[in-house]
C-alpha positions as CSV (number, residue, x, y, z in Angstrom):
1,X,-24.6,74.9,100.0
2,X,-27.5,76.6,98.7
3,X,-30.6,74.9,97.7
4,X,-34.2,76.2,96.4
5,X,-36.8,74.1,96.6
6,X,-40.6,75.1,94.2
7,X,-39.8,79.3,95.2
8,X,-42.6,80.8,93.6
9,X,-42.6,85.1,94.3
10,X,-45.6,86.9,93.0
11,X,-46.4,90.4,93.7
12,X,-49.5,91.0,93.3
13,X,-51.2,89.0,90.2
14,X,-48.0,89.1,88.5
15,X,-45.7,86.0,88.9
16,X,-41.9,87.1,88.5
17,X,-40.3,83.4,89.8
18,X,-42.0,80.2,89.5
19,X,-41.7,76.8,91.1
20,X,-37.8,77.1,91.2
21,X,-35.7,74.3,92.1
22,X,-31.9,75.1,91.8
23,X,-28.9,74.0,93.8
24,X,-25.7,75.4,93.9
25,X,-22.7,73.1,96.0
26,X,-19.8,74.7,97.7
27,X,-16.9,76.6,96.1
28,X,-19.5,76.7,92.8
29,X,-20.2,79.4,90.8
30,X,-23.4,79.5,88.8
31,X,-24.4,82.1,86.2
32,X,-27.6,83.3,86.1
33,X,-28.4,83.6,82.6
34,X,-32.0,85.4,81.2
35,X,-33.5,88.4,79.2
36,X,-35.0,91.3,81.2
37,X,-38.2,90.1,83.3
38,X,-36.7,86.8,83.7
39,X,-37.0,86.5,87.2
40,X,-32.9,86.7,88.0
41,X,-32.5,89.4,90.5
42,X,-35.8,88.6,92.6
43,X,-34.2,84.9,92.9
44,X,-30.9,86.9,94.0
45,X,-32.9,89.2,96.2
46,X,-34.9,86.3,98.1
47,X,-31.9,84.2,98.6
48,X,-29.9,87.3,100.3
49,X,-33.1,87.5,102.8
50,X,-34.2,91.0,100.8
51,X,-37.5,90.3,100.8
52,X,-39.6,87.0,101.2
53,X,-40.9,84.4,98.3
54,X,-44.0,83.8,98.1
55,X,-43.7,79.7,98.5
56,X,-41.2,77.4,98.8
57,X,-37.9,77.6,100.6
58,X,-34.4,78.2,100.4
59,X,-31.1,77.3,102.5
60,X,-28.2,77.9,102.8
61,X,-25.8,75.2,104.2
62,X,-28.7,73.4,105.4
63,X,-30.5,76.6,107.2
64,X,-33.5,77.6,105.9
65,X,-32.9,81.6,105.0
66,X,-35.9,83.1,107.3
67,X,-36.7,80.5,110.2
68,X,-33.0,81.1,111.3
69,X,-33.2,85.3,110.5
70,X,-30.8,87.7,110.5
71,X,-27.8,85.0,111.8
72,X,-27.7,83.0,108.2
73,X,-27.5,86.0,106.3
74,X,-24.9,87.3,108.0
75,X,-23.1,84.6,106.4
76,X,-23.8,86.3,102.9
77,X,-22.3,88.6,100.5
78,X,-24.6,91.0,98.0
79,X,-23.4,92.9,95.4
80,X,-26.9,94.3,94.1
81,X,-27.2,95.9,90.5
82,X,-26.7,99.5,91.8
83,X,-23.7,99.2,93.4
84,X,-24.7,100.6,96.9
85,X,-21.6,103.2,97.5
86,X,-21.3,106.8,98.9
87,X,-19.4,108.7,96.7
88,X,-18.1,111.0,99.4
89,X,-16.3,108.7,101.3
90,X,-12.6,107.5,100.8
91,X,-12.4,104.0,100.1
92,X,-11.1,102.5,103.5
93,X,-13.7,105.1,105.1
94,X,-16.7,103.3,103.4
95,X,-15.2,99.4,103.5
96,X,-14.9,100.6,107.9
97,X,-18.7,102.0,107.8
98,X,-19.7,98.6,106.0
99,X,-18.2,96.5,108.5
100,X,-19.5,98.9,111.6
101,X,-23.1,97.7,109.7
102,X,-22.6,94.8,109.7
103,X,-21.1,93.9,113.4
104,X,-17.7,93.1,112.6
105,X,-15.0,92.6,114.8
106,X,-11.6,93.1,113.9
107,X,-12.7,95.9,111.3
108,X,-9.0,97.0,110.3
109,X,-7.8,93.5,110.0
110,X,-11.3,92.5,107.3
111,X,-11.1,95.9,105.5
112,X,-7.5,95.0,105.1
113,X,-7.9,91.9,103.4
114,X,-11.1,92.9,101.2
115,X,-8.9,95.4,100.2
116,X,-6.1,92.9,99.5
117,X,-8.6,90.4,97.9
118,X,-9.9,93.0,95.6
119,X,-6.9,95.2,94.2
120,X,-7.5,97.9,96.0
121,X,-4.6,98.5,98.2
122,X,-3.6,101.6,95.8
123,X,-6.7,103.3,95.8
124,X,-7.6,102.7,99.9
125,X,-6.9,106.6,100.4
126,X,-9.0,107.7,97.3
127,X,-12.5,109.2,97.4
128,X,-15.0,106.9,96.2
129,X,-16.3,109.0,93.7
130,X,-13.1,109.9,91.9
131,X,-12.7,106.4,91.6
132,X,-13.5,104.8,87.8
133,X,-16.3,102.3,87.2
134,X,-14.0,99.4,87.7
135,X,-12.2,100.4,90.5
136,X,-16.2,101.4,91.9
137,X,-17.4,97.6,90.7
138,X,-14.1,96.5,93.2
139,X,-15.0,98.6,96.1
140,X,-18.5,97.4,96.1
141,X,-17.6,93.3,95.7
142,X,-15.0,94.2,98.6
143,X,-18.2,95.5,100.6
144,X,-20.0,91.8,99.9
145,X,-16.7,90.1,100.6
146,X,-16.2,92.4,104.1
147,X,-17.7,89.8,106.3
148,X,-16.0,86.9,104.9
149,X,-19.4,84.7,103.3
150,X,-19.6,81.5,102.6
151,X,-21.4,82.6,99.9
152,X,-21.5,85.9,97.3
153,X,-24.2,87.0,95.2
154,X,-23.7,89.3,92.7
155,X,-25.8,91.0,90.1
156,X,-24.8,92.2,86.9
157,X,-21.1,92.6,88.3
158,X,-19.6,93.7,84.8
159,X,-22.3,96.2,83.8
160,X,-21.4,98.7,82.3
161,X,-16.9,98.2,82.6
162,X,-15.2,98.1,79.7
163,X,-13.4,95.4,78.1
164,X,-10.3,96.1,79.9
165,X,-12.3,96.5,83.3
166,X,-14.6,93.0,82.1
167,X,-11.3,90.8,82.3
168,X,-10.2,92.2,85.8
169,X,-13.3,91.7,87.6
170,X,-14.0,88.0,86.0
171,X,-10.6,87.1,87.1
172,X,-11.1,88.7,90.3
173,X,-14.6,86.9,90.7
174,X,-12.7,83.6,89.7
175,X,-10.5,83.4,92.0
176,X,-13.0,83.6,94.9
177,X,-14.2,80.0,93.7
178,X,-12.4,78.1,96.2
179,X,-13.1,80.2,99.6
180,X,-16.7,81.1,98.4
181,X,-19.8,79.7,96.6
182,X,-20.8,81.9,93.8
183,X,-24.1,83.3,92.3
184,X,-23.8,85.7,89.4
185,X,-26.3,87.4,87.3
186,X,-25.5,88.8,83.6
187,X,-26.2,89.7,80.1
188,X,-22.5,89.1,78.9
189,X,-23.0,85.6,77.5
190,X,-18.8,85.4,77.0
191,X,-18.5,85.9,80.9
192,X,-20.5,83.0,81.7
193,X,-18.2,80.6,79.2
194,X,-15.0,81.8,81.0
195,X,-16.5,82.8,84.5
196,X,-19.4,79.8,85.6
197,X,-18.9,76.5,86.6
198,X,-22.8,76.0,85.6
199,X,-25.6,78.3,83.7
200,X,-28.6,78.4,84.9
201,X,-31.2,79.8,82.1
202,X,-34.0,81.8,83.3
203,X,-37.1,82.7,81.2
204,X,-40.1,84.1,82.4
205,X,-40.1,83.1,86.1
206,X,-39.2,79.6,85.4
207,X,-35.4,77.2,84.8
208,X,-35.5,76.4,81.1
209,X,-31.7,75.1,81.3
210,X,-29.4,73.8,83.9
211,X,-26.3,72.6,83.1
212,X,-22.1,73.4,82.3
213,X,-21.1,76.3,79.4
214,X,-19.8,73.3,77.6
215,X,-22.5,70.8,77.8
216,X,-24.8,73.5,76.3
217,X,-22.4,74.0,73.6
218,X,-21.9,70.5,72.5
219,X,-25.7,69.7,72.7
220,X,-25.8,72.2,69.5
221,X,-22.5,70.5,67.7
222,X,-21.4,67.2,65.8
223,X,-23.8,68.1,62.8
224,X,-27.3,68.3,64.8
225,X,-28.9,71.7,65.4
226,X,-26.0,73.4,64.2
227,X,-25.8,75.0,60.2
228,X,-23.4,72.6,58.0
229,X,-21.0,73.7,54.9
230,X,-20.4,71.5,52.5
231,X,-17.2,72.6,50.0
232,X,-16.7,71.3,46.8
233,X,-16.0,71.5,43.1
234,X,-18.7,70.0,40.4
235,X,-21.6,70.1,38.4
236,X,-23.9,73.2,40.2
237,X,-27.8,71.9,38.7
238,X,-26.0,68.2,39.7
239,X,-25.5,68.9,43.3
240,X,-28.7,70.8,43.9
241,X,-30.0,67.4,43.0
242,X,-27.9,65.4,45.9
243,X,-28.5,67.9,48.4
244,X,-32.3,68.1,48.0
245,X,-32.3,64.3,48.9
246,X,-31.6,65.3,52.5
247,X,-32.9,69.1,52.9
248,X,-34.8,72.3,51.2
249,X,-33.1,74.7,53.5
250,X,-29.2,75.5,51.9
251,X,-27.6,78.4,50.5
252,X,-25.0,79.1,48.0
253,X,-23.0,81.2,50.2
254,X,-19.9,81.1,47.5
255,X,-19.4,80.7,44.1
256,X,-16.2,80.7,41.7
257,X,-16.5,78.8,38.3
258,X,-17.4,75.4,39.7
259,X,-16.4,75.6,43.2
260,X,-18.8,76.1,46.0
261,X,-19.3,76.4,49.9
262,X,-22.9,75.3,50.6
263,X,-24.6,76.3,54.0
264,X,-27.3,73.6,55.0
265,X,-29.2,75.1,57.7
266,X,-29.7,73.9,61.1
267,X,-29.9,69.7,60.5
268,X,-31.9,67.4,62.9
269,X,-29.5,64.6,61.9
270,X,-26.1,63.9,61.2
271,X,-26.0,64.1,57.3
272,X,-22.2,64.8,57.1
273,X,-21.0,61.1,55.9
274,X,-24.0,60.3,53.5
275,X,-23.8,63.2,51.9
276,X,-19.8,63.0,51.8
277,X,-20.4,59.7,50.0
278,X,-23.2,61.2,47.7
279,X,-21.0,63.7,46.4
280,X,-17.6,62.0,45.6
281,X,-19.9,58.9,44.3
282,X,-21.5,61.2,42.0
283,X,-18.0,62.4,40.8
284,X,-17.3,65.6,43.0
285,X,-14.3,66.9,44.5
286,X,-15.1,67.5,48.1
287,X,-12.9,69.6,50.1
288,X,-14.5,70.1,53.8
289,X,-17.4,69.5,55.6
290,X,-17.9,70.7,58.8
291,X,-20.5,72.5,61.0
292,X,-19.7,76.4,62.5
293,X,-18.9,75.5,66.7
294,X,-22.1,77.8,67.9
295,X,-21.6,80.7,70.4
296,X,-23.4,80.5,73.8
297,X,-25.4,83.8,72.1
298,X,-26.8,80.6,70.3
299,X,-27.4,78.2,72.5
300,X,-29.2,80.9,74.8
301,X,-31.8,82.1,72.1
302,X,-32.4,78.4,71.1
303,X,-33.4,77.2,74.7
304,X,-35.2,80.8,75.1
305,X,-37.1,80.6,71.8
306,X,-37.9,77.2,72.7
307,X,-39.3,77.4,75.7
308,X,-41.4,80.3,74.5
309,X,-42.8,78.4,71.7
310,X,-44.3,75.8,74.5
């Protein structure tokens, strides 16, 4: 549905996007994942036709976005950072001026249904300004969805909503899944878990990771690259002995007579059954071992970190 192929942008002597190769298939939807400067909204801004990258192309359902002009982004959706609404206008008022921009026909029947679509059949009457920054995040996804894309972009659409407001507008973004392909920007690593079918990691111009919420997770579980605690009743001077056979880097995190949880930082191999057998050979109780499942806050400033370290 919508495929990049080495996009490079550059204004000026500064690079912002990098030899970017990316594809998204239909009904998708892909988080765009990346610190400030990472390149995420000029990739969203040169695949909505906002302005044109430097090298490279892009397409959308096999069309290539600027040979083909104005006609293949009409078939497109933005949601841009600053929500793009006046303030002055009732909601049904602005979705109608959307849709007179953008050439639709049938304007009461698609304002009706992006107001449908988007929970806003209470507040259709209401001036947009009056409106709270949820309900504001919903008029402006219905002004993306008013034309009826193939596919929605959307950047940052949760910035700034609280938790509450967060929950709505993932669930809303969700359920477009089936009838739309999805691109979405954003800072709130949790949203990407529950929200993306795939995370794209962006860092300095260039894809450092592609792949599913839960691939990234499990890469970092089952005792690699993850901290392991070790719990267990002994000898103290006697297991600091057994331990340093496999690692320097633990901590006493808790201590009770003779009982301890150890934290072994961040192995490179799977230590958990030697070390088991270590222990209870050497005459120790042991209660648990197990790593800490990592967040995706992890994962993210492992790949980052690691890429920067290159």
């Amino acid at each position: 549905m919508i495929e990049l192929k080495d996009v490079t942008k550059r204004f000026g002597s500064f690079t912002a996007v990098y030899k970017l190769s990316l594809t998204v298939e239909k009904g998708e939807i892909l988080g765009l994942l990346g610190p400030n400067g990472a390149g995420k909204t000029t990739t969203m801004r040169m695949i909505t036709g906002f302005f044109p990258q430097t090298s490279g192309e892009i397409f959308i359902d096999g069309k290539n976005v600027f040979n083909t002009g104005i006609k293949t982004r009409e078939d497109l959706g933005y949601l841009p950072e600053s929500n793009p609404l006046y303030y002055d206008m009732r909601v049904h008022e602005y979705l109608e001026f959307v849709a007179k921009l953008k050439n639709i026909k049938d304007i009461v029947e698609k304002v009706g249904l992006a107001i449908e679509k988007t929970g806003l059949t209470e507040m259709r009457k209401r001036l947009v300004g009056n409106l709270s920054k949820g309900y504001k995040q919903r008029v402006g996804i219905a002004q993306a969805l008013i034309n009826d894309p193939q596919v929605l972009i959307l950047d940052e659409p949760t910035s700034g909503l609280d938790p509450k407001q967060i929950v709505e507008i993932r669930e809303l973004i969700r359920s477009f899944a089936k009838e739309h392909t999805v691109i979405l920007s954003t800072h709130i690593l949790p949203e990407v878990n529950v929200t993306c079918d795939r995370v794209a990691i962006m860092n300095r111009g260039r894809l450092v990771s592609l792949d599913t919420p839960e691939n990234l997770l499990d890469s970092f579980k089952k005792g690699v690259g993850a901290d392991l605690f070790v719990e267990f009743k002994g000898n103290k001077k006697e297991s600091e002995k057994i331990i340093k056979r496999f690692t320097q880097d633990f901590i006493y995190e808790k201590e009770k007579e003779e009982h301890f949880l150890v934290k072994i930082l961040q192995t490179k191999q799977d230590i958990r059954a030697e070390l088991n057998h270590s222990l209870i050979k050497a005459g120790f109780d042991v209660f648990e071992i197990y790593t800490r499942n990592p967040e995706l806050e992890e994962v993210f400033i492992s790949v980052v970190s690691e890429e920067e370290g290159r």
